[in-house]
N, C-alpha and C positions, 0 to 999 in steps of 0.2 A: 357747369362747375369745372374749373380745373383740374387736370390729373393731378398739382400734388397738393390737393386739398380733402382728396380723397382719406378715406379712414385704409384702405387696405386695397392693393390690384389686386385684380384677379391670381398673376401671377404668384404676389406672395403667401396668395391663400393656398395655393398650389404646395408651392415650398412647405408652406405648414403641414401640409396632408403627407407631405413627402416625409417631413421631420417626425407625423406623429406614427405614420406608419412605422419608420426604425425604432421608434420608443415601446410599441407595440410588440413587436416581431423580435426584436432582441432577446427579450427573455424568455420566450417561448420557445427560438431555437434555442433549446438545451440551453439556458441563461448563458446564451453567446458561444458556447461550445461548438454547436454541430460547425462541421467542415463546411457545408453550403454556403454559410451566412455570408461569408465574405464578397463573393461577388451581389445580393443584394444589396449590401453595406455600403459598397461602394456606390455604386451607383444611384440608390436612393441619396446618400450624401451630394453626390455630384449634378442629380439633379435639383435636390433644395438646394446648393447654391446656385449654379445657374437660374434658377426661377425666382430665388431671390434676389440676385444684382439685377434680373430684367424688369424686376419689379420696382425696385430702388430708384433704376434710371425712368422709368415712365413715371413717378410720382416726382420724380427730381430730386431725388435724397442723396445725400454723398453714402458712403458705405464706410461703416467703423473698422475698426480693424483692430482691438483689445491687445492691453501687454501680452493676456493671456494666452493667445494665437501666436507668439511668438516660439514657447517651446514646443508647441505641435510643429511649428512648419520647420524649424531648426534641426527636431525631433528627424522628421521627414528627411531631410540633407544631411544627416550622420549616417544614417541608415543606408544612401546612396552612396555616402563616401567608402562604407564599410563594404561596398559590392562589390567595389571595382578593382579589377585584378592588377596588382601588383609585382613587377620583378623581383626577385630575391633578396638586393641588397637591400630596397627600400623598404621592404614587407619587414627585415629584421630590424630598420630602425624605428619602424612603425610600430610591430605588436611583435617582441622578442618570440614570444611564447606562440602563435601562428606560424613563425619563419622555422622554427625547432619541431615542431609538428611535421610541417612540409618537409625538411631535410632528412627527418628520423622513418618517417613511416609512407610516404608519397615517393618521395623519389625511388629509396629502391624498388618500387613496386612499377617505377616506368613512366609514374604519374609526374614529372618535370615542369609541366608548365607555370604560368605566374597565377598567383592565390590571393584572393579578397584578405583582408583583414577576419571577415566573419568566419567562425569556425563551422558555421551551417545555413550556407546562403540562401536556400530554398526560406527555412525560417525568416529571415531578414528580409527578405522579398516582400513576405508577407506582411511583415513588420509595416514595413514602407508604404504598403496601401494600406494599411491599417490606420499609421498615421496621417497620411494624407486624407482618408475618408473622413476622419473625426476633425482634424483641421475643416474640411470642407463646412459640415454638420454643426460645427461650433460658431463660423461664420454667417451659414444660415440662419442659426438661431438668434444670433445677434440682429440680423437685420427682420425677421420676421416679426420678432417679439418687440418691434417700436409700436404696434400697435396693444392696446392693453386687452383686448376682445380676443385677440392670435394669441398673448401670451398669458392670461389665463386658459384657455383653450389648451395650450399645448402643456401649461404645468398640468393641469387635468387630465389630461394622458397618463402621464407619470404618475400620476396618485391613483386613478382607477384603474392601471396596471396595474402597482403593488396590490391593490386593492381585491380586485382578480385572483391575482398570486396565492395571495394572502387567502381567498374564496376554496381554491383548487386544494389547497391542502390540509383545510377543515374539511370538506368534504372527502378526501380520502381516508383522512382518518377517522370518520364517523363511519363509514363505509368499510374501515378496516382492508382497503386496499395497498398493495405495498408497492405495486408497480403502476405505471404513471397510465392514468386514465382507462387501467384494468388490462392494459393489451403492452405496454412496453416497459418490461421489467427493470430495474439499473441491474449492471452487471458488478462492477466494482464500488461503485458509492450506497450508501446505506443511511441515507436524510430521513429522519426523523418527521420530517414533513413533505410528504412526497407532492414535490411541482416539478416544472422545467427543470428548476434549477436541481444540479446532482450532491452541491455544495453547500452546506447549512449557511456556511458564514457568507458564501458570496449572495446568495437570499435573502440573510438577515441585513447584507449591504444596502442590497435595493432597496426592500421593505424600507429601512430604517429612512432612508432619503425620500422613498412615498409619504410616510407618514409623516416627516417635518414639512414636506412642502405641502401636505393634504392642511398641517394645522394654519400654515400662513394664508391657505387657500380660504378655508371658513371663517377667520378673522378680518379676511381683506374683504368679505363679500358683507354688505351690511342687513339684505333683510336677509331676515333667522330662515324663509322656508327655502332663499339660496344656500345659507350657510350648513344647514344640517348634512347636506351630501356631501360634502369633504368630509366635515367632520367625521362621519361615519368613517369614511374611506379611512385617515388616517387611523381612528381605532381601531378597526379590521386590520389594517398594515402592522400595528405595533403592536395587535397581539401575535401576529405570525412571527414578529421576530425577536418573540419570547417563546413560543411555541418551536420554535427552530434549532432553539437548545443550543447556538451559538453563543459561546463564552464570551467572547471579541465584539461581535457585534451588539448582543444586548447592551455591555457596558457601554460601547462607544453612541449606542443608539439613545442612552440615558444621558450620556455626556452631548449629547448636541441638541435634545429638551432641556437641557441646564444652560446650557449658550445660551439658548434662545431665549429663554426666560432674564437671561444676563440682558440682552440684549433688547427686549423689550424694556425690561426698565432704565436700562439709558436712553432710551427713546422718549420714555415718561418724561423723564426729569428735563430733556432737554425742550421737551415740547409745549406748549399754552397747558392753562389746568382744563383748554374745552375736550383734551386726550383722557381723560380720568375715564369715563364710560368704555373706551377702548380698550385701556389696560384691567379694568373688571371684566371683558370680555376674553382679552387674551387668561387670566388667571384661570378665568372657569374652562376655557378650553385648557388650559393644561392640567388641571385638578380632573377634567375629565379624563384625560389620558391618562394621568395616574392611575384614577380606578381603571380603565381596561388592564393594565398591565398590571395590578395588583390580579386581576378575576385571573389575567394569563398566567402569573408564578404561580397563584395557587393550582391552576389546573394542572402545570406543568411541574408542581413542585417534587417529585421523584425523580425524575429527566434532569432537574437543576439541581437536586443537590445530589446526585450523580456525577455532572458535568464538574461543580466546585469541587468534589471530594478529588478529580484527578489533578489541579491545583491546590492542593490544601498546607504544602507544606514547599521548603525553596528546596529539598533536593528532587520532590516529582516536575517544579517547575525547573531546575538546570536541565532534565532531560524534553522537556516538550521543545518544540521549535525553535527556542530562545538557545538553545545549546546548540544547534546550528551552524548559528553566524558568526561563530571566531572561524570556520571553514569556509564559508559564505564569503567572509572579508577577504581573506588570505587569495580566493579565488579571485577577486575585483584587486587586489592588489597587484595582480599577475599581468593584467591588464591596464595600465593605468592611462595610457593616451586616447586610445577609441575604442577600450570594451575589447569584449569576445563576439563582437557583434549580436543585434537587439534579436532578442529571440531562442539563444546559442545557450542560453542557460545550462538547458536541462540535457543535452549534449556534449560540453564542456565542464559542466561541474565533478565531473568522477574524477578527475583527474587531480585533482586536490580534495576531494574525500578522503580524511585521514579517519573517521572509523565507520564499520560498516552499519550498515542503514536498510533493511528489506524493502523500502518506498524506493519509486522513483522520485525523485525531488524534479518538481522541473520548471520550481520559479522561488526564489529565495524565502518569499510571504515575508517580504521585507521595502517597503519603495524604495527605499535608499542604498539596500545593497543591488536593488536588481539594476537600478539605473546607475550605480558605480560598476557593475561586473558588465553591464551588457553595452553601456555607454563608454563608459571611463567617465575620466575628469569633464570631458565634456557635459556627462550626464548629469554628473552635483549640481554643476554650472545652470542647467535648464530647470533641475528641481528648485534651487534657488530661485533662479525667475519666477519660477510658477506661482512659488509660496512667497514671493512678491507682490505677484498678480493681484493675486486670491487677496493679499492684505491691505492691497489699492481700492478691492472693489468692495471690500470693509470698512475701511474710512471714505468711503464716497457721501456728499452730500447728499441728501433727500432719497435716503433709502426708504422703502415704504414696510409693513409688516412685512408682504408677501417674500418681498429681495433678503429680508432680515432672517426669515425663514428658510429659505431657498440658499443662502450663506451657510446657514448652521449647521442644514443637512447633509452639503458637500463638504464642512470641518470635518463632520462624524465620520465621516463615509471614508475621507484623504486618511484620516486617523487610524481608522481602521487596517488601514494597509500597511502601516507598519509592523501588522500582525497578518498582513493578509494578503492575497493579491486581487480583489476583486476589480479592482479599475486595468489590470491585466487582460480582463474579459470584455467583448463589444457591450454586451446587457448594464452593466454599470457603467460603465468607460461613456457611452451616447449617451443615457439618462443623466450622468452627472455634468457634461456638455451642453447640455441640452437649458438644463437648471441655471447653469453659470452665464448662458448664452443671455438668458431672461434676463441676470440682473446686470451684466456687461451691455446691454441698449443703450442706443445713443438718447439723451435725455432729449425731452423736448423742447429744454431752452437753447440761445442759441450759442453758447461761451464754451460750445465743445471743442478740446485741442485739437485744431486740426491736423496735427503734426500724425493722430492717427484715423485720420479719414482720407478718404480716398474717393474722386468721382468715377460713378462707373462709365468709363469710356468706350468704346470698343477693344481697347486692349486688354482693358481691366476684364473685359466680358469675356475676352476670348481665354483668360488664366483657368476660370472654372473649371469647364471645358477641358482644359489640358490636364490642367492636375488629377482630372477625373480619370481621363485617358493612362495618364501615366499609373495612375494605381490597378488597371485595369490589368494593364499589360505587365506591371510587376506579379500577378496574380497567377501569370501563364507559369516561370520557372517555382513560381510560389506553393505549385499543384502538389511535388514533389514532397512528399510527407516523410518523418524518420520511420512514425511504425509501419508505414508502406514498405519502406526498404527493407527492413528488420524481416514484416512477415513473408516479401518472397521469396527473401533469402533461408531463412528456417522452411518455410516449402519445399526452395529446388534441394537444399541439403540432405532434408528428411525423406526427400519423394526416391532415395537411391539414384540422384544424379551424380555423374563421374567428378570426381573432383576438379578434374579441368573444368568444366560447367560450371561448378561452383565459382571456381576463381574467377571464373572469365565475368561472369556478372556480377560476382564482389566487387571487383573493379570499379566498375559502372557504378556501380550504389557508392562505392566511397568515394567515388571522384566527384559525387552530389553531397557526400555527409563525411566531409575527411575526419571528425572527431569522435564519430560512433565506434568506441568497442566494440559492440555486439557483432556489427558487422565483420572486423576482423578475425574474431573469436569464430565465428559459423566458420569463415574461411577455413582457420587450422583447423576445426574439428572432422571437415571434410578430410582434409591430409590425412589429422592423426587415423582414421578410420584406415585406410592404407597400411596402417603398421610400421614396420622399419620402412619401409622405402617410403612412406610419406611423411615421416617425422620429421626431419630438417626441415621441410616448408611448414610442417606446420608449429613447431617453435617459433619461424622467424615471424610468422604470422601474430602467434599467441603472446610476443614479447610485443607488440606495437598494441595486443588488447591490453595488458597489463600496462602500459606506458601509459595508455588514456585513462585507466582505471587501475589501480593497483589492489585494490579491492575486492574486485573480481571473482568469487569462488569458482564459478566455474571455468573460466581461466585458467585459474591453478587446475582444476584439474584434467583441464587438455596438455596442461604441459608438462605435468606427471605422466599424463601417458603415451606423451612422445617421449620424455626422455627415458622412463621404462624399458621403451622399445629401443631405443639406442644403449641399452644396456648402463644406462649413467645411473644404478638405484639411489644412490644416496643425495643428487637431486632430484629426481623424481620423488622419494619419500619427504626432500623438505617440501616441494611443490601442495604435496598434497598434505601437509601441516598448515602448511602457509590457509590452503583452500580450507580447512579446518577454522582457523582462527579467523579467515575472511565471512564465515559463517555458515558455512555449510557444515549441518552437525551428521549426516550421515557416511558423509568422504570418509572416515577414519575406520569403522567399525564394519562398514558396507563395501566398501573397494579398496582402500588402503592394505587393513590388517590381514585381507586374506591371502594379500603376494609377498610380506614381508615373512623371512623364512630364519631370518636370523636375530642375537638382539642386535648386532651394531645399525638394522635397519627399521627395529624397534625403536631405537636410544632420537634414531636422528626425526622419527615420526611424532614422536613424542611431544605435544604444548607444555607451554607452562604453564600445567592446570594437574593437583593430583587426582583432581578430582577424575578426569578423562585419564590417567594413567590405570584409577580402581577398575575403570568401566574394562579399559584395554585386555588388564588383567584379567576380567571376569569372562572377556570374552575368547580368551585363547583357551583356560581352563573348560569351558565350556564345549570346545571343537574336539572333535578325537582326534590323538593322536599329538597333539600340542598342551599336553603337559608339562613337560620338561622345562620348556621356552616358556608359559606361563608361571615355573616359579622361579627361572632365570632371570626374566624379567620384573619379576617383581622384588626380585633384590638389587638387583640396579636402582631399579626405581623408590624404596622405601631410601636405598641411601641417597639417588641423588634430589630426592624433596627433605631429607631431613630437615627439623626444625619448622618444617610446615605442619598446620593444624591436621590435614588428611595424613598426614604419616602413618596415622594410629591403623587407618583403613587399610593400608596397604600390608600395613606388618598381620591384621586379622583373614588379609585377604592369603597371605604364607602359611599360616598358623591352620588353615582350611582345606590347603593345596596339600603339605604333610601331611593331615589324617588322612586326607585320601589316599596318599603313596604309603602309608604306615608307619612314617616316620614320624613317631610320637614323642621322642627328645626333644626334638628339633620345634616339633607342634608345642611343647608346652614351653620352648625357650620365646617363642613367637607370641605365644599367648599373655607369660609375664611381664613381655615388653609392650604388649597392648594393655595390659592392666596399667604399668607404669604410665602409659601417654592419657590413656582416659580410660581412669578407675570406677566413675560414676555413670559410664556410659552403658544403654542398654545393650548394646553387642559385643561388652565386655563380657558381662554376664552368661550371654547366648554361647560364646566362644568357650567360656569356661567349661560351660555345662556339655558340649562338645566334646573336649579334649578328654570329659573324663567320663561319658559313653566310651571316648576308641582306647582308653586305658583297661575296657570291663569295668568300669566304678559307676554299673548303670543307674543302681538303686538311688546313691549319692544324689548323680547328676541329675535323676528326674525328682527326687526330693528339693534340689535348688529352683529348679524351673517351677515347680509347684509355688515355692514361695515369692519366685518373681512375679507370678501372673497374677498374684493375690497386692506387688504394689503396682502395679501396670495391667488394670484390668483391659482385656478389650485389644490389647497390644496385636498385631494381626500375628509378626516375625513370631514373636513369643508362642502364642498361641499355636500355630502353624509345627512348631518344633516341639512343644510338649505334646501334642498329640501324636505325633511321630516316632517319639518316647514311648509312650505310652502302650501305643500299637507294638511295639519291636518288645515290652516287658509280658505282652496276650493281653492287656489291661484293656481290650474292647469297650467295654459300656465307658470307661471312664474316657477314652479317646472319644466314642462319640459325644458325649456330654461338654467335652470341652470346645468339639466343633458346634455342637449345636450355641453352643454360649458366644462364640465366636461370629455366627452368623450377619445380627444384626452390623457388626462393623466394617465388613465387607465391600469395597468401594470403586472396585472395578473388574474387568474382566478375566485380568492373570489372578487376581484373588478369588475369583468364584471357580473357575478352571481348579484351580489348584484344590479348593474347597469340596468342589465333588471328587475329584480324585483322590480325597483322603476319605471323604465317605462312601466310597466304592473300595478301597481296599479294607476295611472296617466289615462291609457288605460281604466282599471274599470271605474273610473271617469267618464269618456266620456262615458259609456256605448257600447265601443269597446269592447267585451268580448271575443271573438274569436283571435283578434290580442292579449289583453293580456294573453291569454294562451298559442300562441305560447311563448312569451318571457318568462314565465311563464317554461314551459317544457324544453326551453332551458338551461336558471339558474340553474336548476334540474339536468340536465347531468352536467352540468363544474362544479357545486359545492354539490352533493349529500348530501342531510342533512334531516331529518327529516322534518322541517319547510320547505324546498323548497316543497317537497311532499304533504306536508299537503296544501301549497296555488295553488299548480295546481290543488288539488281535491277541495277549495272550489270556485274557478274557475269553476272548472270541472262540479259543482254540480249547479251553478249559472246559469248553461248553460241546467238543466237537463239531463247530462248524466251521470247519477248513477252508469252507471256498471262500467265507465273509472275511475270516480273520486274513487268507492271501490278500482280499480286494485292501483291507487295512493297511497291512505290510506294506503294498505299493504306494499307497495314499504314504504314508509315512517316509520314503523313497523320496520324495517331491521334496521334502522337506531336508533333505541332509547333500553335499556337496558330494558330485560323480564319484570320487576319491575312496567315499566312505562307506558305498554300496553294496561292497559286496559280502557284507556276511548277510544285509537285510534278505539280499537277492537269494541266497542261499535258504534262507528263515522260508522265503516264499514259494522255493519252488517245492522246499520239504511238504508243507501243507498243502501244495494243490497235488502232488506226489499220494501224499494222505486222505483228499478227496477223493484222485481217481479211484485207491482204491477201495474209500465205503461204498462209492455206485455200483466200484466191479463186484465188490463181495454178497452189494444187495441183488444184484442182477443176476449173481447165481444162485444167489438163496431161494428167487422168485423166478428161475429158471423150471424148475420143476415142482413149479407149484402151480396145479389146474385154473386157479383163477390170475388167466392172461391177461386181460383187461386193467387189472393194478399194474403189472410190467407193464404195457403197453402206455400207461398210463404216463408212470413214473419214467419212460423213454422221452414220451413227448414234452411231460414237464420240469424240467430240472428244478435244484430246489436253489429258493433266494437266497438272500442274507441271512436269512435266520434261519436256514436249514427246513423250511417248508414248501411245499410244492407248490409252482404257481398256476394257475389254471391260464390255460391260454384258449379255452374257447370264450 
């Protein structure tokens, strides 16, 4: 028999094995994530084409070559164009936004030479083999799958993957495992159904395309004991991607069983009535997928309307993803000739972040904006082809169930991605290649255009080969990872390397990643640590992170603390507003307010939020010694928020500051203008009943609060204040009755702290002094604070046991700023002063006392916390 009358060479069979292994192996490295994959990828690609054209030419087949191969390979030579370094002038007519980069932040740094288009060419490296390999893969598959035994064969890969998939994470979760196969935890992702995959929806991609082409598979197969094993598979597949609790992908996975069903009965109608048996077949297969997916929402039905309830309304959905992409765009607009180069996303995108976002974003989950931002116009240009492609190989003659099927699933799948990026990742990206390759085969008859065939010649042979080589060797600068860079550079910073070190291998890292902030930012923070003498460099440093990110909180706050140290306060205190409002909510309260000494450095720290002004104010009243400035400040600030709804807070938060100074005019002119702003409000009330305790009008005030807690039962503020009342009138029993009432509403830790330390001072009362120290020490642990410390030692000290309440004092020490120490220090040395001398006075008491053996005793054992002796044999 002739070789090309064979069903299949050896060779192609080869190619096949090579295809089904990447369909294989994809989703189990980490659903295409792990770093490894790539050099398999390639190469498995690079040999199923080569074993495919050697097989092609020993059967005598020309080789196809689909529209659709065109945007992979074009793909391929953008990406190459995007590499190649560019002089100055042209780099500015090429990509404005790269040449402004280079002249802002590179050059003065010494970095001068000419610059790719790509804002992070390691990435685009990758890119390059990336499309190259899939290009290769997609070619394979076209010529493999002219056989129909190879190409059910290899769609059957793809379906008992998903199928697999689908297997691994019912079984964890009947197992109740969280991490993947009991031994590899995720560290940042949290899938609902623990597989390879770390990403619900890029799972529920695959899945969703296993199970269309698993249903084309058992329809195409005619006896029932072949057809039941797709079947299965596909049910298996599309309950996991119901089970996966993918918002995006269920739907679209429902919208590509409704194609399909469209599409089957266009196929009816066009075909003889001998198809009627066919189309009964196809209905029951899809009636039976229905019930799987019906058994899947109900199992899943907590998880799902879970998932709907954080869509349920259009302002939760203006904030999911979809709120994004007017930044997204703005970012591809920046770029509109050749992108920010394929890959440079999630690198390049800070830079046009107009508001802050605690995610890395680091691919749009958009197909169209990522191929406008990382292509440019070139890119629309190649999506348009594609979905050309795709609608050529739609309207093609004599498509059979299988191809009708294997269509539908890469609609759902391409669909998907406008919500997603799963063809982003090699796992989808080859399996949906893979699919398309099957129904892109040259037909059997002979009226194929030859305009895209091609014989394989020896030259044609040698392309393979090359291309493969070429992705190979784009793989080497391709190694070069951003969080590589990022974490040796936070190493050498953190590990106490001199700041020279630092710089000298920033360098190096950004002369591989010119558009990474982080990189910069480690830089100055090295500087700023230096102080005055390293602040200059590290501003000029911290102004090129802010340029790529403006965003940036902690940015802001290296450049607050260089300019600090340059004595510039009133930039340094907007710097660190700035890092405030960029999202860092401890900048202000934590390191800001503690070096502002004045208000004009108050007035310029300040957001436009009153609400952070009450906090501000709470927390300088709080500080000793920052009184004055606490109610300085908050006359600046009640006037300049007026006409704001917190106004009312800031005028109660004066009205509180005055009692405590005893200016009580003053407190109840504060209080009536809080009545006036919100008369109905419950810290009106509180306030009121305040002003006229510091008046002497005890009796009054705790008469009012009695009737408020009778309409606001349970109220904590309320509650918490009349017992405090209460206690200060000797009304003990009734103070604790109203904690005990109080109890159940209780809701977290500074409320139970607080809670025992009222029923420990109730405890004093009675002369319970031993039970109020318990509750006393316990407040102390759940809420550590100065003050808690300070009333178990004078507890402690109530009790005479001086050495316990000193060890307090100091615990209490930890807790308050160097500045503020020294009367506690004082407090402490009085009671260990007061221990020495109850040992000294017992040790002469028991000086001449015949039974030595106690002294001896009490020598060897001093006494603990509690003033008892420890035995130390």
């Amino acid at each position: 028999m002739p070789r090309s009358s064979r069903s299949a060479s050896r060779y192609t069979l080869f190619a096949e094995a090579a295809l089904t292994s990447l369909v294989v192996l994809c989703p189990l490295a980490l659903g295409g994530a792990a770093r490894w994959l790539l050099w398999p990828l390639v190469t498995l690609s690079g040999a199923a084409a080569v074993l495919a054209a050697i097989g092609a030419k020993r059967q005598g087949q020309s080789l196809r070559v689909p529209l659709l191969a065109v945007p992979l390979a074009v793909g391929a030579g953008l990406c190459a164009v995007q590499l190649v370094p560019l002089p100055s002038g042209v780099l500015t007519l090429v990509s404005p936004e790269a040449a402004a980069l280079r002249e802002f932040a590179l050059v003065p740094l010494g970095l001068e030479g000419a610059r790719p288009v790509s804002l992070d060419p390691p990435a685009t490296w990758r890119e390059l083999a990336k499309h190259l390999a899939y290009l290769l893969a997609f070619l394979a598959a076209v010529q493999v799958c002219r056989s129909r035994t190879s190409r059910e064969r290899l769609l059957s890969a793809v379906v008992f993957t998903g199928a697999g998939l689908a297997v691994v994470g019912l079984g964890h979760a009947l197992l109740g495992m969280k991490s993947l196969f009991g031994v590899w935890p995720w560290v940042h992702a949290q899938p609902t159904l623990v597989t390879p995959f770390g990403n619900p929806n890029h799972l529920a991609g695959f899945l969703g395309l296993a199970s269309t082409v698993g249903v084309g598979l058992a329809l195409t197969r005619r006896q029932r004991a072949r057809a039941w094993l797709p079947a299965l598979a596909a049910g298996v597949s599309g309950l996991g991607v119901v089970l996966s609790l993918s918002r995006g992908g269920i739907a679209f996975y429902v919208f590509g069983q409704a194609l399909l069903a469209v599409l089957l009965l266009r196929q009816r109608r066009a075909s003889s009535e001998g198809a009627t048996p066919a189309w009964a077949r196809s209905t029951a297969a899809l009636m039976g997928l229905l019930a799987v997916l019906m058994v899947g929402a109900y199992t899943a039905a907590d998880g799902l309307w879970a998932e709907a309830r954080t869509t349920d309304s259009v302002e939760k959905l203006r904030h999911s993803k979809v709120s994004l992409w007017p930044m997204m765009a703005e970012a591809a607009r920046a770029f509109p000739l050749l992108g920010m180069g394929r890959g440079a996303f999630e690198v390049a995108f800070p830079r046009y972040q107009s508001e802050p976002n605690p995610n890395t974003l680091t691919h749009p989950e958009n197909a169209v904006l990522q191929a406008a931002a990382e292509l440019g116009a070139p890119g629309l240009v190649l999506l348009a082809v594609a979905v050309w492609g795709f609608l050529r190989l739609l309207r093609r003659g004599g498509l059979e169930t299988l191809d009708l099927a294997a269509l539908s699933g890469v609609a759902a799948l391409a669909l998907h991605d406008l919500f997603d990026f799963s063809l982003e990742l090699p796992a989808c990206a080859v399996a949906a290649l893979v699919v398309l390759g099957a129904v892109a085969r040259p037909r059997e008859r002979a009226s194929e255009d030859p305009a895209w065939c091609v014989k394989p010649s020896a030259r044609v042979l040698v392309t393979g080969p090359a291309l493969a080589l070429v992705a190979l060797v784009a793989l080497v600068p391709g190694r070069h990872r951003l969080e590589d860079a990022e974490a040796e550079l936070v190493k050498l910073v953190t590990s106490g390397a001199s700041a020279g070190e630092a710089h000298a291998r920033g360098l190096t890292l950004v002369d591989r990643h010119p558009a990474d902030y982080l990189l910069y930012r480690l830089m100055a923070s090295a500087h700023a640590a230096r102080g005055r003498e390293g602040a200059g460099e590290a501003l000029a440093l911290v102004n090129r992170a802010l340029y790529l990110s403006p965003l940036d909180a902690s940015s802001h706050r290296v450049a607050a603390r260089a300019l600090l140290s340059l004595g510039r306060s009133a930039q340094g205190f907007l710097e660190y507003r700035l890092a405030h409002e960029a999202g860092d909510a401890s900048v202000l309260l934590g390191e800001a307010l503690p070096q502002a000494q004045s208000l004009a450095s108050l007035t310029v720290l300040t957001p436009r939020a009153p609400a952070t002004a009450v906090r501000i104010v709470d927390s300088l009243a709080n500080t000793p010694g920052r009184m004055a400035l606490a109610l300085e400040y908050a006359h600046w600030a009640r006037e300049h928020f007026a006409g704001e709804p917190e106004v009312a807070a800031l005028w109660a938060r004066e009205a509180r500051l005055r009692i405590i100074r005893g200016e009580l005019e003053a407190a109840e002119a504060a209080r009536a203008e809080v009545e006036r702003l919100a008369p109905d409000a419950l810290d009106t009330h509180l306030l009121r009943a305040e002003v006229l305790r510091a008046q002497g009008r005890r009796e009054e005030a705790l008469h009012s609060l009695e009737r408020l807690l009778a309409r606001f039962p349970g109220n904590v503020a309320l509650s918490f204040q009349l017992a405090a009342q209460q206690l200060d009138a000797g009304l003990t029993r009734r103070a604790k009755e109203t904690l005990q009432a109080l109890a159940p509403f209780i809701t977290d830790y500074a409320q139970r702290a607080r809670l025992l330390s009222m029923e420990a001072a109730c405890l004093e009362r009675e002369g319970l002094l031993s039970r109020a120290l318990e509750r006393r020490q316990t407040a102390a642990r759940l809420a550590p604070s100065a003050d808690a410390f300070f009333a178990v030692a004078r507890t402690q000290e109530a009790l005479r046991r001086y050495d316990a309440a000193a060890r307090s004092v100091h615990e209490g020490m930890r807790h308050l700023p160097p500045s503020a120490r020294a009367e506690a220090r004082a407090w402490a040395e009085r009671l260990e002063g007061a221990e020495r001398e109850r040992v000294e006075s017992r040790r002469k008491a028991l000086s001449d006392d015949p039974r030595a053996e106690e002294l001896e005793y009490l020598l060897r054992n001093p006494p603990d916390a509690d003033g008892e002796a420890r035995d130390t044999h």
